[in-house]
Every structure is written in C-alpha cells, then in structure tokens.
C-alpha positions as a printed NumPy array, in Angstrom:
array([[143.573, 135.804,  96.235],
       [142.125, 136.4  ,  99.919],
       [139.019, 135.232,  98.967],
       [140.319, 131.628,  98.077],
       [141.793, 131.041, 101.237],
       [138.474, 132.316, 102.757],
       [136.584, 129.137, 100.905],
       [138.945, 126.725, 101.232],
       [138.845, 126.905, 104.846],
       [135.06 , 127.61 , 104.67 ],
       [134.715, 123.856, 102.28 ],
       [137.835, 122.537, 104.934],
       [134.939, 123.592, 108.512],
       [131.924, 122.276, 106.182],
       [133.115, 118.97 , 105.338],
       [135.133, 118.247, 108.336],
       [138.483, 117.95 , 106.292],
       [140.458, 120.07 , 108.575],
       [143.453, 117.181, 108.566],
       [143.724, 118.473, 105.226],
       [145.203, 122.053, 106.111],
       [148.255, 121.068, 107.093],
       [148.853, 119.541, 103.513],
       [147.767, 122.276, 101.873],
       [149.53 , 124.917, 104.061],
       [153.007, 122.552, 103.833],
       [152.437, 122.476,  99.545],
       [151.8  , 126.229,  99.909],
       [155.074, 127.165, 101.735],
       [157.298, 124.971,  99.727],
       [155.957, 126.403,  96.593],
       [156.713, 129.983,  97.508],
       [160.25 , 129.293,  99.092],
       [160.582, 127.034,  95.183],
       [159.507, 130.826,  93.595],
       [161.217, 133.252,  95.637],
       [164.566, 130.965,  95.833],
       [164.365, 131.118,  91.586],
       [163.714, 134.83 ,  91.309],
       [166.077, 136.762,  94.5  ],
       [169.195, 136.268,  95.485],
       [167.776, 134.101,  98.637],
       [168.938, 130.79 ,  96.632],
       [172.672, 130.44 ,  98.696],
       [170.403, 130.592, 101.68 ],
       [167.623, 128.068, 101.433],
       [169.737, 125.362, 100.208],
       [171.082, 124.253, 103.651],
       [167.107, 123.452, 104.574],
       [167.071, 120.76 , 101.557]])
C-alpha cells in the first residue's frame, strides 16, 4: 500500500503534475472519513462537517 503512494508521487515529480496532489490527497481523506463513519460509531460526529 506504501509503495503506491511512493509512485504516485514519483509519476506526480516526473511529469510535473504536482497541482494534482491536492486532488488526490482531498479524494483520499473523504473516502476514509466515508469508510470509517460507516463501520465505528464516529458517524454522530462527522455529520456536523457535511
């Protein structure tokens, strides 16, 4: 899983498309609060930030 962050951001420094981080960091971070807010108890908590 490491290792696909490692290339992405290797590809993102090779090709100059570091403006695209940001997107994929944002897409990552809203999926995990989407997983973790369906499987704990965290759900009464992360509502207020939608």
């Amino acid at each position: 899983m490491l290792e696909v962050f490692k290339d992405l951001i290797a590809y993102f420094k090779e090709r100059k498309k570091m403006w695209l981080l940001p997107i994929v960091l944002i897409l990552v971070f809203i999926g995990l609060i989407m997983i973790f807010g369906l499987v704990t108890g965290l759900t009464p908590f992360i509502y207020p930030f939608f």
